[in-house]
N, CA and C atoms as an extended XYZ file, in Angstrom:
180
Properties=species:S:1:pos:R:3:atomname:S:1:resname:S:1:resid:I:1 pbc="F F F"
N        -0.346       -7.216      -10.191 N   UNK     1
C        -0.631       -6.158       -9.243 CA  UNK     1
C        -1.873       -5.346       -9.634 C   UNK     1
N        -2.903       -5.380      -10.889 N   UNK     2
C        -3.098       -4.479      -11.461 CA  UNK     2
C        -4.810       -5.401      -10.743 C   UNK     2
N        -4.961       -6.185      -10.675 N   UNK     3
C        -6.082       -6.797       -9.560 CA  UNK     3
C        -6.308       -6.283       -8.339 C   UNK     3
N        -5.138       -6.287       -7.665 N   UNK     4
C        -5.129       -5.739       -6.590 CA  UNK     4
C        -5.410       -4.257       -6.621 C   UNK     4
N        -4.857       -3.295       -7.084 N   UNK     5
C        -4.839       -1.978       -7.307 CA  UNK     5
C        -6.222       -1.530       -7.553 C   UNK     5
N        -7.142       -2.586       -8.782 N   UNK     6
C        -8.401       -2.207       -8.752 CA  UNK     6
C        -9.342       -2.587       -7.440 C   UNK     6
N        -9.251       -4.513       -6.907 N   UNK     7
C        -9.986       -4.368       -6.077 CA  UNK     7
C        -9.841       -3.474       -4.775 C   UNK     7
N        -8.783       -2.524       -4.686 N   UNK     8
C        -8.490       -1.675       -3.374 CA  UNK     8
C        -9.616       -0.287       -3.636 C   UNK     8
N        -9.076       -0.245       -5.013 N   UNK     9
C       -10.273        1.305       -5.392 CA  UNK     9
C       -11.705        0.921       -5.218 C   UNK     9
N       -11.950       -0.580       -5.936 N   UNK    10
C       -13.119       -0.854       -5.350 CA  UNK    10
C       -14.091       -0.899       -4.000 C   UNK    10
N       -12.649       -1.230       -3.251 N   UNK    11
C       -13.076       -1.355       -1.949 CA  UNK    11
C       -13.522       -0.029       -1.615 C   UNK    11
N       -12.558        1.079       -1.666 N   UNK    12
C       -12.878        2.440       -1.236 CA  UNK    12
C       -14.056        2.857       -1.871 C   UNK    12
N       -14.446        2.664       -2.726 N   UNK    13
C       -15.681        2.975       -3.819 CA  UNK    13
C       -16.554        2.593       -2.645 C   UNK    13
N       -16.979        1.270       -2.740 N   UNK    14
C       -18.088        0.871       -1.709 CA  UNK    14
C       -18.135        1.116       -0.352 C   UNK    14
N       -16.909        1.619        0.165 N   UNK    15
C       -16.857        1.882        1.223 CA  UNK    15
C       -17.570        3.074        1.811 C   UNK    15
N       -16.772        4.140        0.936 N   UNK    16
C       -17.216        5.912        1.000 CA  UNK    16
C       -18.434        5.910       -0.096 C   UNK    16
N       -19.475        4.824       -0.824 N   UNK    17
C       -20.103        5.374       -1.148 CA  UNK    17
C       -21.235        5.941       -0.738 C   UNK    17
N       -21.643        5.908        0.742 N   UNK    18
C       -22.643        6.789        0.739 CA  UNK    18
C       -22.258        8.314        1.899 C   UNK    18
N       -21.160        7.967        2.135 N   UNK    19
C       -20.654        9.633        2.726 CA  UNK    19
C       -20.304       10.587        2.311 C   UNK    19
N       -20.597       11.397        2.737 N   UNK    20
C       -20.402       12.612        2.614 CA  UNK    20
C       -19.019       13.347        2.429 C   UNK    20
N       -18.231       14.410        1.592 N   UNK    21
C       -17.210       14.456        1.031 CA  UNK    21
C       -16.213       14.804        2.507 C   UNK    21
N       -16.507       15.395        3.583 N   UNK    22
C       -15.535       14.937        4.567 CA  UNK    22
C       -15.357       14.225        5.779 C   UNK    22
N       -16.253       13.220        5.421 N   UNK    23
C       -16.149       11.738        5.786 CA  UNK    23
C       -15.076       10.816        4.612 C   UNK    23
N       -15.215       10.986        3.555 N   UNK    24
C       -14.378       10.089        2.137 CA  UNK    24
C       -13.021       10.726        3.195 C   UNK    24
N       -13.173       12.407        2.979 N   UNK    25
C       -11.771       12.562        3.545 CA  UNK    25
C       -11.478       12.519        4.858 C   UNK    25
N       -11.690       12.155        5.832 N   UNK    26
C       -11.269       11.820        6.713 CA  UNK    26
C       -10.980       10.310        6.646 C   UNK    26
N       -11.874        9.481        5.662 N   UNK    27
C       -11.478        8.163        5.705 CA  UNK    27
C       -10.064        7.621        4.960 C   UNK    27
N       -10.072        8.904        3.654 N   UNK    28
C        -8.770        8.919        2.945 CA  UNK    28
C        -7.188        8.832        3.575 C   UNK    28
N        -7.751       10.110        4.682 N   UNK    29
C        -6.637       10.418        5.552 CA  UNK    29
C        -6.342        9.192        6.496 C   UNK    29
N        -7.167        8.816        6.734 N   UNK    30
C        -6.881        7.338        7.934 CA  UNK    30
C        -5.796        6.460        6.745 C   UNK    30
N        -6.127        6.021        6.024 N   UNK    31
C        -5.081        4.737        5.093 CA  UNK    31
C        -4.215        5.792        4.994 C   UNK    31
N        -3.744        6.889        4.642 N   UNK    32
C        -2.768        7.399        4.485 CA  UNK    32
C        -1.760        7.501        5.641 C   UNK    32
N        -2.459        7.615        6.757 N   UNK    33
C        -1.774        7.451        7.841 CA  UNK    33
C        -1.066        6.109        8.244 C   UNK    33
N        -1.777        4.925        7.868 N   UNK    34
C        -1.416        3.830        7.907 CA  UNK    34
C        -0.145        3.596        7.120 C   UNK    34
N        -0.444        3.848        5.926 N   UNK    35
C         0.626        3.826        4.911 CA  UNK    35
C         1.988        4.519        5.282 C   UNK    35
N         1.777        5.694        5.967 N   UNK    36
C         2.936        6.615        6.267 CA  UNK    36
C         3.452        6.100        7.595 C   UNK    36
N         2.866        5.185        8.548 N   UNK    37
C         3.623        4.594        9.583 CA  UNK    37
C         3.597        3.151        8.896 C   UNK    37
N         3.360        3.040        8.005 N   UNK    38
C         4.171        1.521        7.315 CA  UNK    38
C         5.047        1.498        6.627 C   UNK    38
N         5.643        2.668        6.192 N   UNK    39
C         6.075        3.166        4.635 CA  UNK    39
C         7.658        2.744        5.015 C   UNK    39
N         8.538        2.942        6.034 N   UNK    40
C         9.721        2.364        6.507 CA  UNK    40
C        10.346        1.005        6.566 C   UNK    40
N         8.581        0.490        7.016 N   UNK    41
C         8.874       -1.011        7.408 CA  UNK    41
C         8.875       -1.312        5.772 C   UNK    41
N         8.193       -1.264        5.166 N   UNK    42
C         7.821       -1.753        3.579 CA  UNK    42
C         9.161       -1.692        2.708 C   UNK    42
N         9.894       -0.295        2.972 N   UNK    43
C        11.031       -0.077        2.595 CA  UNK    43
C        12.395       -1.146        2.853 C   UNK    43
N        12.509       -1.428        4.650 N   UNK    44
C        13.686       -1.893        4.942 CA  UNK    44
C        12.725       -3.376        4.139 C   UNK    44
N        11.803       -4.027        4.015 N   UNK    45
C        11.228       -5.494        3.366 CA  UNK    45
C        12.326       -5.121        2.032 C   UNK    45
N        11.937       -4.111        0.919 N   UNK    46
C        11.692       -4.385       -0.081 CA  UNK    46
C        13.298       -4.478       -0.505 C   UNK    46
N        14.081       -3.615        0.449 N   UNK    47
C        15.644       -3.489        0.216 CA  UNK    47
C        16.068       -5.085        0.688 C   UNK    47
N        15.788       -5.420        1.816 N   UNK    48
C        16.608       -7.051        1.790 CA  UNK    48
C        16.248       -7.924        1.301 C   UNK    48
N        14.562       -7.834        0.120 N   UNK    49
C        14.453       -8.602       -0.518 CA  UNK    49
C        15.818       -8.614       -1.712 C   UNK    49
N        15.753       -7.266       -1.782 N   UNK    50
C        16.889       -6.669       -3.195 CA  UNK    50
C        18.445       -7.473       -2.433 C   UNK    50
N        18.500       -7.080       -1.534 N   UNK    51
C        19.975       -7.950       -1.418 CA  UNK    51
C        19.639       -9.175       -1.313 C   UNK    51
N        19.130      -10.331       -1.200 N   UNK    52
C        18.691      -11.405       -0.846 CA  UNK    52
C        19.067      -12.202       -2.931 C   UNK    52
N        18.430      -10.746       -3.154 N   UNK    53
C        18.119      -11.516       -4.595 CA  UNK    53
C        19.029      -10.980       -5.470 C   UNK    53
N        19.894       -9.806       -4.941 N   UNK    54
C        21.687       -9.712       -6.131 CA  UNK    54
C        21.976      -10.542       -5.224 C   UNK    54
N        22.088      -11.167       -4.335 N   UNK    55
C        23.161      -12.124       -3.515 CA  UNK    55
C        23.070      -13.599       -4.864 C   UNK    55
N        21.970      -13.927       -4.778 N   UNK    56
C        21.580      -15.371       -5.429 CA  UNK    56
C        22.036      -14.868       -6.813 C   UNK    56
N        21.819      -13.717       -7.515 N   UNK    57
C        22.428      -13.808       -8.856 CA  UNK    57
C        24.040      -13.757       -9.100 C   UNK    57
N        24.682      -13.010       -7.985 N   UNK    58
C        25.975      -12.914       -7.891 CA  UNK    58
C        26.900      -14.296       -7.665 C   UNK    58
N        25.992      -15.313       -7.337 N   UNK    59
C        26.593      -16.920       -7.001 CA  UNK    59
C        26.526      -17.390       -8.232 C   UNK    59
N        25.725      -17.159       -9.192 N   UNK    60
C        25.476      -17.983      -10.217 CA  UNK    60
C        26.833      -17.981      -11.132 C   UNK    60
C-alpha cells in the first residue's frame, strides 16, 4: 500500500504544483468530497470482505 499512498501524494504534488494556495484548497476539498460520498460504499466492501473471509476460516 505504501506505493500507492506515495504515488497519490505525488500525484497531488504535480497536480497543485503551480496553484495558488486556494486553488490546492479547493482542489483538496473536491477528493475529500469524493471520499466522503464513497466512504459507506468502501465500508459495506470492506465488512463483507471480513465476513466472506471469517466464513472460510470458520470451515477449516
Amino acid at each position: 500500500m505504501i506505493p500507492f499512498y506515495h504515488s497519490r501524494i505525488l500525484s497531488f504534488v504535480n497536480k497543485t504544483d503551480r496553484m495558488g494556495i486556494k486553488e490546492c484548497e479547493e482542489y483538496f476539498e473536491s477528493i475529500n468530497r469524493v471520499f466522503e460520498n464513497e466512504k459507506y460504499y468502501l465500508i459495506q466492501r470492506w465488512d463483507e470482505a471480513q465476513k466472506k473471509l471469517g466464513h472460510k476460516l470458520f470451515r477449516q
